[in-house]
Backbone as CSV, one residue per row, in Angstrom:
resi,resn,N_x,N_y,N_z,CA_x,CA_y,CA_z,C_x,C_y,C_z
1,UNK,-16.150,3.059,-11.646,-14.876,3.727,-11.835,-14.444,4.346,-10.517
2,UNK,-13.405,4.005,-10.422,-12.420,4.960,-9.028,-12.716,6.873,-9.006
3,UNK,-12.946,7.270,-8.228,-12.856,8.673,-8.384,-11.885,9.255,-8.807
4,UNK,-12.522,10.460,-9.874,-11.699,10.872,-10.679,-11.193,11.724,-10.144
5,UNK,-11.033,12.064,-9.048,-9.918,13.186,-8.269,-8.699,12.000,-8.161
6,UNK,-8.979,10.505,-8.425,-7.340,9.637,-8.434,-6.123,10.814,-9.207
7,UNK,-4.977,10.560,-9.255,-4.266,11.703,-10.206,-3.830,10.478,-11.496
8,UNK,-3.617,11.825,-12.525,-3.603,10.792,-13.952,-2.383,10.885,-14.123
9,UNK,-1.436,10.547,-13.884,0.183,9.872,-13.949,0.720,9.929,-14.974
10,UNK,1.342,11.117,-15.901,2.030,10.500,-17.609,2.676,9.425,-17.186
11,UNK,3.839,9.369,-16.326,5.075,8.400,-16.476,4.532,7.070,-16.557
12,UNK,3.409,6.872,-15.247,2.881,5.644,-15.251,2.131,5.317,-16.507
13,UNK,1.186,5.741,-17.288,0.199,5.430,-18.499,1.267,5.252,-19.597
14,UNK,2.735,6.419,-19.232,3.376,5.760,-20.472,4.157,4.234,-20.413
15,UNK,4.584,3.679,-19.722,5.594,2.651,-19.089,3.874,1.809,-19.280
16,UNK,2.792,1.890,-19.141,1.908,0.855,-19.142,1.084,0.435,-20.449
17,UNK,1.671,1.696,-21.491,1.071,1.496,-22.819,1.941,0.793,-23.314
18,UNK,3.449,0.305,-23.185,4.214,-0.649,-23.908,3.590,-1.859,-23.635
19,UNK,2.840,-2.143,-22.316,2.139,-3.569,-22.438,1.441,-3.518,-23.291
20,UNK,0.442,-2.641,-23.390,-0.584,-2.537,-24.834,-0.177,-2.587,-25.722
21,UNK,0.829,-2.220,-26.003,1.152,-2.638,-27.566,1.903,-3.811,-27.666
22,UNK,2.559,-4.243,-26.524,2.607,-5.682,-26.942,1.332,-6.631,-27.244
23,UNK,0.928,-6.429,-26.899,-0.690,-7.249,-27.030,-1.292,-6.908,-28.671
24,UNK,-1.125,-5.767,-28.920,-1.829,-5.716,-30.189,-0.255,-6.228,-31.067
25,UNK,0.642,-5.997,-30.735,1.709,-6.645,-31.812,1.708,-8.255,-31.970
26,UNK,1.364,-8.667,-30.776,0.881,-9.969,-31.033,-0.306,-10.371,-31.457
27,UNK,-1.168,-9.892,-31.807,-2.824,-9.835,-31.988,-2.484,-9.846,-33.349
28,UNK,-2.007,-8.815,-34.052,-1.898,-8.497,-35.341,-0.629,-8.088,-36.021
29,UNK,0.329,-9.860,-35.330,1.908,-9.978,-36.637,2.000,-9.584,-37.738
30,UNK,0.734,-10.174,-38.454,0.759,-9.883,-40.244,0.741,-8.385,-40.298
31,UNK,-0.522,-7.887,-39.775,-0.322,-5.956,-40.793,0.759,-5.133,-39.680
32,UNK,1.559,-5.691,-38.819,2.495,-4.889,-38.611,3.846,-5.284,-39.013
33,UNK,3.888,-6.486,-39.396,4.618,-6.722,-40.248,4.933,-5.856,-41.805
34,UNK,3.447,-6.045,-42.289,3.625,-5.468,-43.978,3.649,-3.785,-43.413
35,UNK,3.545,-3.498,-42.520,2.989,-1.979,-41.962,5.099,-1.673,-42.191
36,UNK,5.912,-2.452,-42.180,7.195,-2.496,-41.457,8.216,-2.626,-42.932
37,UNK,7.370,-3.560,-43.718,7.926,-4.150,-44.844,7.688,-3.200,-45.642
38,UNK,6.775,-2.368,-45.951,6.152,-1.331,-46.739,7.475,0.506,-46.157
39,UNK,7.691,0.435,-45.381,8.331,1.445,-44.715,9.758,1.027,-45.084
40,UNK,10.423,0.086,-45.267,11.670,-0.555,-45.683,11.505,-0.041,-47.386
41,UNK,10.301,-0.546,-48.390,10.418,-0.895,-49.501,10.297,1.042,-49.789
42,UNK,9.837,1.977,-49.348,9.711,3.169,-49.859,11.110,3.904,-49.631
43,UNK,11.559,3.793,-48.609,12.862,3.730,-48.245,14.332,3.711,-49.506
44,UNK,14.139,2.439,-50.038,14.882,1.664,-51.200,14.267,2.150,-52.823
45,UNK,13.038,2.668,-52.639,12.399,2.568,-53.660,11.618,4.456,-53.604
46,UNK,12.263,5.564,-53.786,11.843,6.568,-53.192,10.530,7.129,-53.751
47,UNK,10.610,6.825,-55.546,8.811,6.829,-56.755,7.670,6.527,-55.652
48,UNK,8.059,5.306,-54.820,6.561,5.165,-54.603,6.102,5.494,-53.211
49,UNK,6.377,6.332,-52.879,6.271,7.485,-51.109,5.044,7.716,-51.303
50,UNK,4.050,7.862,-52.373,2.673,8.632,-51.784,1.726,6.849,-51.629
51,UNK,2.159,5.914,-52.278,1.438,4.543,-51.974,1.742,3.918,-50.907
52,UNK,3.156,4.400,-50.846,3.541,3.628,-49.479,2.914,4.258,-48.518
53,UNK,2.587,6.004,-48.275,1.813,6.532,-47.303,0.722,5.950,-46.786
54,UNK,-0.084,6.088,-47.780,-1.502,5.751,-48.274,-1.083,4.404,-47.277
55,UNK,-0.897,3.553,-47.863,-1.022,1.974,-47.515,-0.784,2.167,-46.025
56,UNK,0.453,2.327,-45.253,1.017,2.490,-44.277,-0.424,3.521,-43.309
57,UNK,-0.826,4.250,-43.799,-1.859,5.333,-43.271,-3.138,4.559,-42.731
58,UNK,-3.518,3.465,-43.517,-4.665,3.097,-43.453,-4.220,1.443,-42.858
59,UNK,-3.298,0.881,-42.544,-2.662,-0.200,-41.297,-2.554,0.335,-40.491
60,UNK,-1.753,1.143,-40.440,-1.664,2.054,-38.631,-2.902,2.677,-38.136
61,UNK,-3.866,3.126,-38.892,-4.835,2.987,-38.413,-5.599,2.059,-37.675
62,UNK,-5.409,0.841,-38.728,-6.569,-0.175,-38.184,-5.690,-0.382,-36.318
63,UNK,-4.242,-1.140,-36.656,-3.655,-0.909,-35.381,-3.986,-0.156,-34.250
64,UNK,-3.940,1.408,-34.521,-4.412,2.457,-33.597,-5.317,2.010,-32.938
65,UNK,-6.452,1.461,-33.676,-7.934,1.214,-33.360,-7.605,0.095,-32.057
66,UNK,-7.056,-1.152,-32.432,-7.090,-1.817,-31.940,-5.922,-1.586,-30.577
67,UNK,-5.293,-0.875,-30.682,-4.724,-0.411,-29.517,-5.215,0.847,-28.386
68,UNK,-6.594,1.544,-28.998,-6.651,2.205,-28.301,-7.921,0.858,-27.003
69,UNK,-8.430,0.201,-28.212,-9.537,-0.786,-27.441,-9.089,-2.221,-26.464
70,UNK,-7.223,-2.143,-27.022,-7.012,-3.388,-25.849,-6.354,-1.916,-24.704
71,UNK,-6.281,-1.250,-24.283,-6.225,0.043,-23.444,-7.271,0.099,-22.889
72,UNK,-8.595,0.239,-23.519,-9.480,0.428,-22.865,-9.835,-0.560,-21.820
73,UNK,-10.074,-1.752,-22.772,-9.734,-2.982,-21.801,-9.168,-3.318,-20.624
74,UNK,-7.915,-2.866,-20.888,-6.882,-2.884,-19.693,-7.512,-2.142,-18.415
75,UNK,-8.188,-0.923,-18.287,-8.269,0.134,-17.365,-9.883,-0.334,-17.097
76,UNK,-10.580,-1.309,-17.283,-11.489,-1.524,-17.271,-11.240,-2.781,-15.510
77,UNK,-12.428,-2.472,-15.166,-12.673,-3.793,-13.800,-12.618,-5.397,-14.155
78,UNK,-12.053,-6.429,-13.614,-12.203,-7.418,-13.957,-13.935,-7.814,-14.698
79,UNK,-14.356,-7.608,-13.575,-16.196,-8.164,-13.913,-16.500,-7.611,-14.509
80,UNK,-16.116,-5.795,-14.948,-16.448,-5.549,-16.475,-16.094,-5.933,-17.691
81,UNK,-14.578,-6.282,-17.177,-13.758,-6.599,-19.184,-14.558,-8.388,-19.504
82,UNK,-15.411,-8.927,-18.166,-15.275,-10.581,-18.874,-16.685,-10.060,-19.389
83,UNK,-17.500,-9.074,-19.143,-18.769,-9.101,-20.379,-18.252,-8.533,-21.428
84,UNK,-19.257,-8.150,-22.423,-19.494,-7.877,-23.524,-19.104,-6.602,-23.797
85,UNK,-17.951,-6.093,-25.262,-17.129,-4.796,-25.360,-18.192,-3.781,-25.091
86,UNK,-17.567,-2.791,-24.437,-18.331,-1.611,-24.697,-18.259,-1.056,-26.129
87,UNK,-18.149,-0.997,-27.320,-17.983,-0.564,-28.302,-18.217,-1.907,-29.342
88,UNK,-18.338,-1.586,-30.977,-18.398,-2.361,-32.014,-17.160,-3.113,-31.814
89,UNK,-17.498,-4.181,-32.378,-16.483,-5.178,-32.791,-15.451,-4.461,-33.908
90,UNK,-16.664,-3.906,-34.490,-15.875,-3.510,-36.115,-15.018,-2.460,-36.154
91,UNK,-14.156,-2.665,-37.433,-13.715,-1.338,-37.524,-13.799,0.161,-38.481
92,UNK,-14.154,0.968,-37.397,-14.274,2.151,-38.568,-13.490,2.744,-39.399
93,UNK,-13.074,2.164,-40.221,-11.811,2.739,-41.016,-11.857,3.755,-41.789
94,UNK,-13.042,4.077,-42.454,-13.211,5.255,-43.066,-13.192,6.718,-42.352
95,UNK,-13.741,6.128,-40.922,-13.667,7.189,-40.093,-12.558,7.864,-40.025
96,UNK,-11.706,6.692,-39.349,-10.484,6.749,-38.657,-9.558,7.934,-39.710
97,UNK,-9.708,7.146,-41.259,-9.501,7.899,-42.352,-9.022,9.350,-42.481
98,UNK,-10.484,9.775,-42.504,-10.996,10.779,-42.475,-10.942,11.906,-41.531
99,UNK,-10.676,10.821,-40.713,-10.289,11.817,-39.075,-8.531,12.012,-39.274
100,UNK,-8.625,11.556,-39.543,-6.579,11.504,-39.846,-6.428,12.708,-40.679
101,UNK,-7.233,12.347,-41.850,-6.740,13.936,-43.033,-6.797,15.072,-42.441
102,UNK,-8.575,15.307,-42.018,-9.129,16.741,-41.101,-8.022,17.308,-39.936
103,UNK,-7.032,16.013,-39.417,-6.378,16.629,-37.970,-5.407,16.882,-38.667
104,UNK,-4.213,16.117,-39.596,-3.275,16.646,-40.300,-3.749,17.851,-41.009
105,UNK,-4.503,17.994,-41.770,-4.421,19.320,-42.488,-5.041,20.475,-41.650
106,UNK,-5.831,20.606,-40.515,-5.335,21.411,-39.554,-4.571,21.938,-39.179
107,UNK,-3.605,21.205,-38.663,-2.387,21.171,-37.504,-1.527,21.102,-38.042
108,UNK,-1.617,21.080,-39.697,-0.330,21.998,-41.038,-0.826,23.517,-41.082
109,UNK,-1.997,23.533,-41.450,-2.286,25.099,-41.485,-1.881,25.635,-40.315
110,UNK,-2.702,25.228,-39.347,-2.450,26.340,-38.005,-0.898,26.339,-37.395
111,UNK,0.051,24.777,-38.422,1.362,24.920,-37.685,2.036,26.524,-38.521
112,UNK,1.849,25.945,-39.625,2.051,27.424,-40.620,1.842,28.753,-39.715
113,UNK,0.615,29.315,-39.480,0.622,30.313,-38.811,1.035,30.419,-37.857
114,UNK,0.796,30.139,-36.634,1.880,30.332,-35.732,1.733,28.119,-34.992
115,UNK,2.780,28.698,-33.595,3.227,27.146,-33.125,2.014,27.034,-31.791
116,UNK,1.661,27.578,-31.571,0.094,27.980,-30.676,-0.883,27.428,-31.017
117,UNK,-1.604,28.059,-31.771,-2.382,27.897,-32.858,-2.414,25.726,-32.977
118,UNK,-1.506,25.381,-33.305,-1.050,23.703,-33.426,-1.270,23.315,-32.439
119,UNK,-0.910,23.395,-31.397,-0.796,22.938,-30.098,-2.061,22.855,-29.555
120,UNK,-2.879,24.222,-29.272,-3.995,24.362,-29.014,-5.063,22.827,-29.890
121,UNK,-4.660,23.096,-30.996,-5.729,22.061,-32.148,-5.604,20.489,-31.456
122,UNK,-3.866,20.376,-31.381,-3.514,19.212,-31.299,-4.139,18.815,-29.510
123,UNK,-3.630,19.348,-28.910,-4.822,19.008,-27.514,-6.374,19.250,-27.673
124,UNK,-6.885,19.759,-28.114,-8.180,19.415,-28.288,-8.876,18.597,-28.704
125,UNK,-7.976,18.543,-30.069,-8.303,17.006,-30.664,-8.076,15.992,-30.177
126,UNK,-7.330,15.725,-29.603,-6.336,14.559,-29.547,-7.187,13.512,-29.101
127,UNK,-8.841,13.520,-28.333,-9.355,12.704,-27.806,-10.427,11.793,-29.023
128,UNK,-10.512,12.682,-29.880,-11.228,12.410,-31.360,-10.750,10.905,-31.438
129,UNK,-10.034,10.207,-31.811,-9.613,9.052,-32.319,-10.006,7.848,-31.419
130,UNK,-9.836,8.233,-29.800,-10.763,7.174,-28.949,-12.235,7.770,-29.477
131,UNK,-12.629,8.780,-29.498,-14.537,8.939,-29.468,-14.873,7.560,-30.774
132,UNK,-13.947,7.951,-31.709,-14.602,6.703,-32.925,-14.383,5.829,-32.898
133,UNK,-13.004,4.783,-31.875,-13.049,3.737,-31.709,-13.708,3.015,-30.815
134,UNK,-14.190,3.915,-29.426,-14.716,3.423,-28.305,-16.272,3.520,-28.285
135,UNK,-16.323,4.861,-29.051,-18.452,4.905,-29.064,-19.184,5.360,-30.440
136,UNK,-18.096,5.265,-31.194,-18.703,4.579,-32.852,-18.620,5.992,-33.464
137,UNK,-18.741,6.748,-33.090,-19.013,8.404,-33.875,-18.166,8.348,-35.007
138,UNK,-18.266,9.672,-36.009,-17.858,9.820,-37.610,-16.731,10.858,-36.859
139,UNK,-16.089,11.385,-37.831,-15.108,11.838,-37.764,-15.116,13.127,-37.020
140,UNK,-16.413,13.582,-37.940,-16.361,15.033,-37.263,-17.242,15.045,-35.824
141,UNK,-18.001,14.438,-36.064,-18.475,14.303,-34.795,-17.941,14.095,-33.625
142,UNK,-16.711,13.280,-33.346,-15.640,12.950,-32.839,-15.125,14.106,-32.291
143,UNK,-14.411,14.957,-33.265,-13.699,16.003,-32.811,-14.631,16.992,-32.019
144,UNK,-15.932,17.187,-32.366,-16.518,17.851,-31.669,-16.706,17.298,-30.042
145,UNK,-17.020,16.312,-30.161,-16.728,15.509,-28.659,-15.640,16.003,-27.880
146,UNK,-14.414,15.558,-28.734,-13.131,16.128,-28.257,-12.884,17.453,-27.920
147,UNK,-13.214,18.382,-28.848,-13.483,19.698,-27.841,-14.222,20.092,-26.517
148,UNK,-15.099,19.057,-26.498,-15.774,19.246,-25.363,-15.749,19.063,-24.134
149,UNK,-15.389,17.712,-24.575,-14.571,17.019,-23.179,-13.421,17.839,-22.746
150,UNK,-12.914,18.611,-23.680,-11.398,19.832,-23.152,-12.002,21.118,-22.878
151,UNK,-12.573,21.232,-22.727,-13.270,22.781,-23.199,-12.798,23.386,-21.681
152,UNK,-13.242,22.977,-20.397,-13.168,23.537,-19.348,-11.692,22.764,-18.866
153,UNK,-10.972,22.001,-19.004,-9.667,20.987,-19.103,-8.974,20.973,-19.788
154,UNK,-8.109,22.128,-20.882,-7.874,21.826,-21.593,-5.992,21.972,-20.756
155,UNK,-6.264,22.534,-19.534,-4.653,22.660,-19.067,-4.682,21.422,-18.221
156,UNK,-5.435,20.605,-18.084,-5.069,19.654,-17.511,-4.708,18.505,-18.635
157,UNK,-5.569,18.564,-19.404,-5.169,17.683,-20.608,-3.811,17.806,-21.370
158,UNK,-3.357,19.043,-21.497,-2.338,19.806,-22.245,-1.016,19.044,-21.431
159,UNK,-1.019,19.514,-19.958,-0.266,18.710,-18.866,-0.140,17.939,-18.972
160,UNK,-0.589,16.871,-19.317,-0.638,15.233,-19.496,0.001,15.137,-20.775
161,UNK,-0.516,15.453,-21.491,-0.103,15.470,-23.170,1.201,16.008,-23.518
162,UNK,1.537,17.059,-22.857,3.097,17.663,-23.668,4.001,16.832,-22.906
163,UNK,4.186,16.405,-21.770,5.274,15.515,-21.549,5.349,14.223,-21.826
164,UNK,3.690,13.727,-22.254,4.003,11.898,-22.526,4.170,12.683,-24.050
165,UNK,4.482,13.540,-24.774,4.795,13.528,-26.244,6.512,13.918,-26.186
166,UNK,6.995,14.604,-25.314,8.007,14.996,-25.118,8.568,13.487,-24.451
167,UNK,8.096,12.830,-23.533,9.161,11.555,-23.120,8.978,11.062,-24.275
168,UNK,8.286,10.562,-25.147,8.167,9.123,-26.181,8.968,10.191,-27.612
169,UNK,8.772,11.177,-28.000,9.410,11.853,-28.510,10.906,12.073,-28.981
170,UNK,11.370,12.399,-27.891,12.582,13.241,-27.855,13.500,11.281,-27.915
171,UNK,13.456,10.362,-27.043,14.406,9.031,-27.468,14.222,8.976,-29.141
172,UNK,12.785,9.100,-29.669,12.618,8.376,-30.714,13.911,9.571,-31.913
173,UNK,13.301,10.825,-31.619,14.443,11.269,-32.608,16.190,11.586,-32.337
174,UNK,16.116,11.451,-31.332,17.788,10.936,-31.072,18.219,9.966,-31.687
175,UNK,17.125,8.254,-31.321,17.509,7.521,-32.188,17.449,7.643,-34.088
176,UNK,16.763,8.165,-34.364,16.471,8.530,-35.503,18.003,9.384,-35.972
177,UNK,17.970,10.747,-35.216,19.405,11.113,-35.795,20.223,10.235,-35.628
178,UNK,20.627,9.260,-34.781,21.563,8.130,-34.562,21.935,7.266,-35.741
179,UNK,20.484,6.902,-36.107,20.540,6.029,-37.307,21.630,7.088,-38.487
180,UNK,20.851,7.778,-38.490,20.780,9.202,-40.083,22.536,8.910,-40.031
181,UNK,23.315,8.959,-38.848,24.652,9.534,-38.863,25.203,8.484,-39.150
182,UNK,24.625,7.316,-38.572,25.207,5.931,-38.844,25.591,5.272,-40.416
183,UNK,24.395,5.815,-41.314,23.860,5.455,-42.752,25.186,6.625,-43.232
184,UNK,25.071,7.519,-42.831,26.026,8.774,-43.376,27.073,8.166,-43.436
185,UNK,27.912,7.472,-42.493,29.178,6.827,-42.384,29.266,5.844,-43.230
186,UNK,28.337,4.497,-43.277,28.218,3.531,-43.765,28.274,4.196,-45.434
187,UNK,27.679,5.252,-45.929,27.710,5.279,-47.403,28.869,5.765,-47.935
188,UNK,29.555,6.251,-47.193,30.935,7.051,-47.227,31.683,5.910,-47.520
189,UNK,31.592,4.246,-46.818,32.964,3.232,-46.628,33.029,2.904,-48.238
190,UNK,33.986,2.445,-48.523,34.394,1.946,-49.780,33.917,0.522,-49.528
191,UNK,32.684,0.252,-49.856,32.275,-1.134,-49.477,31.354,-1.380,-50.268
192,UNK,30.940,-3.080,-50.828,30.249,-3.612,-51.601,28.991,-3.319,-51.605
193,UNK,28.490,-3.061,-52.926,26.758,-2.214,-53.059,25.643,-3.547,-52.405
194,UNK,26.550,-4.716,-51.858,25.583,-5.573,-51.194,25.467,-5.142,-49.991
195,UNK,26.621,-4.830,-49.515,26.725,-4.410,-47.903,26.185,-3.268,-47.867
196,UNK,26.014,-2.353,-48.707,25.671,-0.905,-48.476,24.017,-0.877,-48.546
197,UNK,23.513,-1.859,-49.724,21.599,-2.124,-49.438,21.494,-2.630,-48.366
198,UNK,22.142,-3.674,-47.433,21.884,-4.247,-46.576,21.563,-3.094,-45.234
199,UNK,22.999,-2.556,-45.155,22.593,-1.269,-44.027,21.536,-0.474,-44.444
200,UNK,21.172,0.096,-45.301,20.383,1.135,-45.676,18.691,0.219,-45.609
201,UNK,18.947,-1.285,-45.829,17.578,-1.988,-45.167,17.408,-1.962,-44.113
202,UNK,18.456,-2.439,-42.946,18.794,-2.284,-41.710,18.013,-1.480,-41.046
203,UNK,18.663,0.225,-41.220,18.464,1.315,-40.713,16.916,2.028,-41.167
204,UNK,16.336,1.320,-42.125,15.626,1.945,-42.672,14.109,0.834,-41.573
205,UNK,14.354,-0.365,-41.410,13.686,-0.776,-40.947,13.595,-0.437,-39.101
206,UNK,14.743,0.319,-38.794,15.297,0.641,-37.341,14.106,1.885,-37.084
207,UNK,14.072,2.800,-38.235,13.414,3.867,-38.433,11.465,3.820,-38.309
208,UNK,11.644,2.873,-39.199,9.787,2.401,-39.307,9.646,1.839,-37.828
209,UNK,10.446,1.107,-36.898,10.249,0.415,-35.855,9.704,1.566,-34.928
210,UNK,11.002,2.317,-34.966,10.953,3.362,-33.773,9.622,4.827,-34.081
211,UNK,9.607,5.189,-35.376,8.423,5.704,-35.211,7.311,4.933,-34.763
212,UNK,6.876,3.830,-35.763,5.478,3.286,-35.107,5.304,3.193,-33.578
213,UNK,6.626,2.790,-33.312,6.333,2.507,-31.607,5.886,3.791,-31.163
214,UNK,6.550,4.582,-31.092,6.276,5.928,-30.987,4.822,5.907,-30.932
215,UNK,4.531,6.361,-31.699,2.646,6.772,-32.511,2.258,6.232,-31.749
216,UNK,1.946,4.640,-31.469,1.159,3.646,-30.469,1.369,4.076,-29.775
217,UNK,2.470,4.474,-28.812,2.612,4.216,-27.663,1.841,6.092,-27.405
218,UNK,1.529,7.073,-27.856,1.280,7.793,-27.858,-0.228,7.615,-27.810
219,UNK,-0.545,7.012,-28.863,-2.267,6.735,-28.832,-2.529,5.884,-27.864
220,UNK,-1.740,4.933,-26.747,-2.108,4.374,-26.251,-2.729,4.871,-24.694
221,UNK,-1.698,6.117,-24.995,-1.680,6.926,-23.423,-3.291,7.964,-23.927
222,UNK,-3.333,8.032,-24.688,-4.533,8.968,-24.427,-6.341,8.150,-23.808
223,UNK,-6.109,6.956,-24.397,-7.588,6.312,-23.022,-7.344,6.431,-21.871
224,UNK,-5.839,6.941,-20.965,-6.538,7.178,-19.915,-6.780,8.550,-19.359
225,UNK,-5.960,9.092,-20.449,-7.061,10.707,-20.140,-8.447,10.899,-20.758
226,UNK,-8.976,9.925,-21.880,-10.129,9.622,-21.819,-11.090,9.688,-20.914
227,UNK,-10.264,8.363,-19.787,-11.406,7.709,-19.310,-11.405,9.017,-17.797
228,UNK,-9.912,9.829,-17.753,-9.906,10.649,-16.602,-10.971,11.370,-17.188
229,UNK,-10.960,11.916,-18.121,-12.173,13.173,-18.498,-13.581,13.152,-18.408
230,UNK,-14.072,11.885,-18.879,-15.261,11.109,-18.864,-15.300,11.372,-17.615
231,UNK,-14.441,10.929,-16.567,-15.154,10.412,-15.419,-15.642,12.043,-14.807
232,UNK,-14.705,12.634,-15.057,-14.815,14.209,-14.151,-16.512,14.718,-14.695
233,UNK,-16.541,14.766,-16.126,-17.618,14.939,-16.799,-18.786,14.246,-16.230
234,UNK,-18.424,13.007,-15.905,-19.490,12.398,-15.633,-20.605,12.791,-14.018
235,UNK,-18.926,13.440,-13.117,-19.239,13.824,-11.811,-19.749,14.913,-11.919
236,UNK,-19.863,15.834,-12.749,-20.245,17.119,-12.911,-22.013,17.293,-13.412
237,UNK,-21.777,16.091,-14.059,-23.322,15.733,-14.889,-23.976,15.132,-13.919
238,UNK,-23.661,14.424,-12.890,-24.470,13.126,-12.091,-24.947,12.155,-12.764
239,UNK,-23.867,11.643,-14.038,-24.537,10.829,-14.676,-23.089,9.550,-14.381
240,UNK,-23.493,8.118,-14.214,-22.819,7.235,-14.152,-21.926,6.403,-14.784
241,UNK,-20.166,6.806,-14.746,-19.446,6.763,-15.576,-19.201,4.994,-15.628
242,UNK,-18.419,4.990,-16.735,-17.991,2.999,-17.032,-17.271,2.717,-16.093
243,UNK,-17.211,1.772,-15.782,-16.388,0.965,-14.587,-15.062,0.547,-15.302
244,UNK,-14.153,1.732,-14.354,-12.410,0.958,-15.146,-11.764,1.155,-13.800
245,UNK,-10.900,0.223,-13.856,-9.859,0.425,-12.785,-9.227,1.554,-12.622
């Protein structure tokens, strides 16, 4: 690995995680497809929001997974990525699961009490989701990792983190209100209940697009503050970090 005094770049990791997710969107058409089709049908169909969660919760997962590991990939040395993954083939989904509930219902409570409190959780954690895709750990175990690796970093991590959430952020809900105002107009026209499902499919599928991208492109940027943290950790330990570009 390059020395980790290199500097860790939001703008650049973000502009380089849209390659990553092209790669996993092509890797895996089908469940981001139904991941897309499922977000349209709850939309049209409002009864079934806690299945559509559920379902949608546990695809974007598997996705996540696989986007945080073609990332890893990416930042990895040629002569390292042509051997053998550093991590399982498989996927931990129960983990992933499980790690999903524990950080949401956190980072509801502590948003409840104050907006600190969230923030703090949400950077600490935030590295949890690579620990279980990249070196197999359970959920909680994970997060404990993740604190650790922040513990003495957590303003450098924080730095990195509030503006690649604030750039990928702030387009996605502009477009989002964009849509909202658009649908507002469209239901208002005196126009055929064909034309009016059609937009409201439209917009509704505009919506599932632009969040997911979002999310990925968010999880995609965090392997390389991963692999920045690891490495610092690693210089501090004298122990010999993975070879990534």
């Amino acid at each position: 690995m390059k020395s980790a005094a290199i500097e860790l770049k939001w703008t650049t990791e973000v502009v380089r995680a849209f390659s990553w997710l092209e790669k996993v969107v092509n890797d895996q058409p089908i469940l981001v497809i139904a991941y897309f089709v499922i977000g349209v049908f709850v939309s049209l169909v409002p009864g079934a929001f806690l299945f559509a969660f559920l379902a949608q919760m546990v695809m974007f997962q598997a996705i996540a997974c696989d986007t945080i590991r073609k990332a890893w990939d990416g930042l990895k040395d040629p002569e390292s990525a042509a051997g053998e993954p550093s991590y399982r083939t498989g996927l931990p989904l129960l983990s992933l699961v499980f790690l999903h509930a524990v950080y949401l219902g956190v980072l509801l409570i502590a948003a409840v009490a104050l907006i600190l409190p969230a923030v703090w959780w949400a950077v600490k954690s935030s590295l949890a989701i690579v620990f279980v895709c990249l070196e197999d750990f359970g959920a909680l175990e994970a997060l404990k990792l993740s604190h650790r690796l922040t513990q003495e970093r957590f303003w450098l991590a924080a730095c990195y983190l509030i503006p690649v959430n604030l750039a990928v952020a702030l387009p996605v809900i502009v477009l989002l209100l964009g849509l909202d105002h658009g649908l507002t107009i469209l239901s208002e026209q005196a126009l055929d209940w064909p034309i009016q499902l059609a937009g409201r499919t439209v917009g509704s599928l505009l919506k599932t697009v632009f969040i997911f991208m979002g999310q990925l492109v968010l999880i995609a940027c965090l392997v390389p503050l991963y692999a920045h943290l690891k490495a610092l950790d690693a210089e501090e330990t004298g122990e010999m970090p993975a070879q990534t570009s």
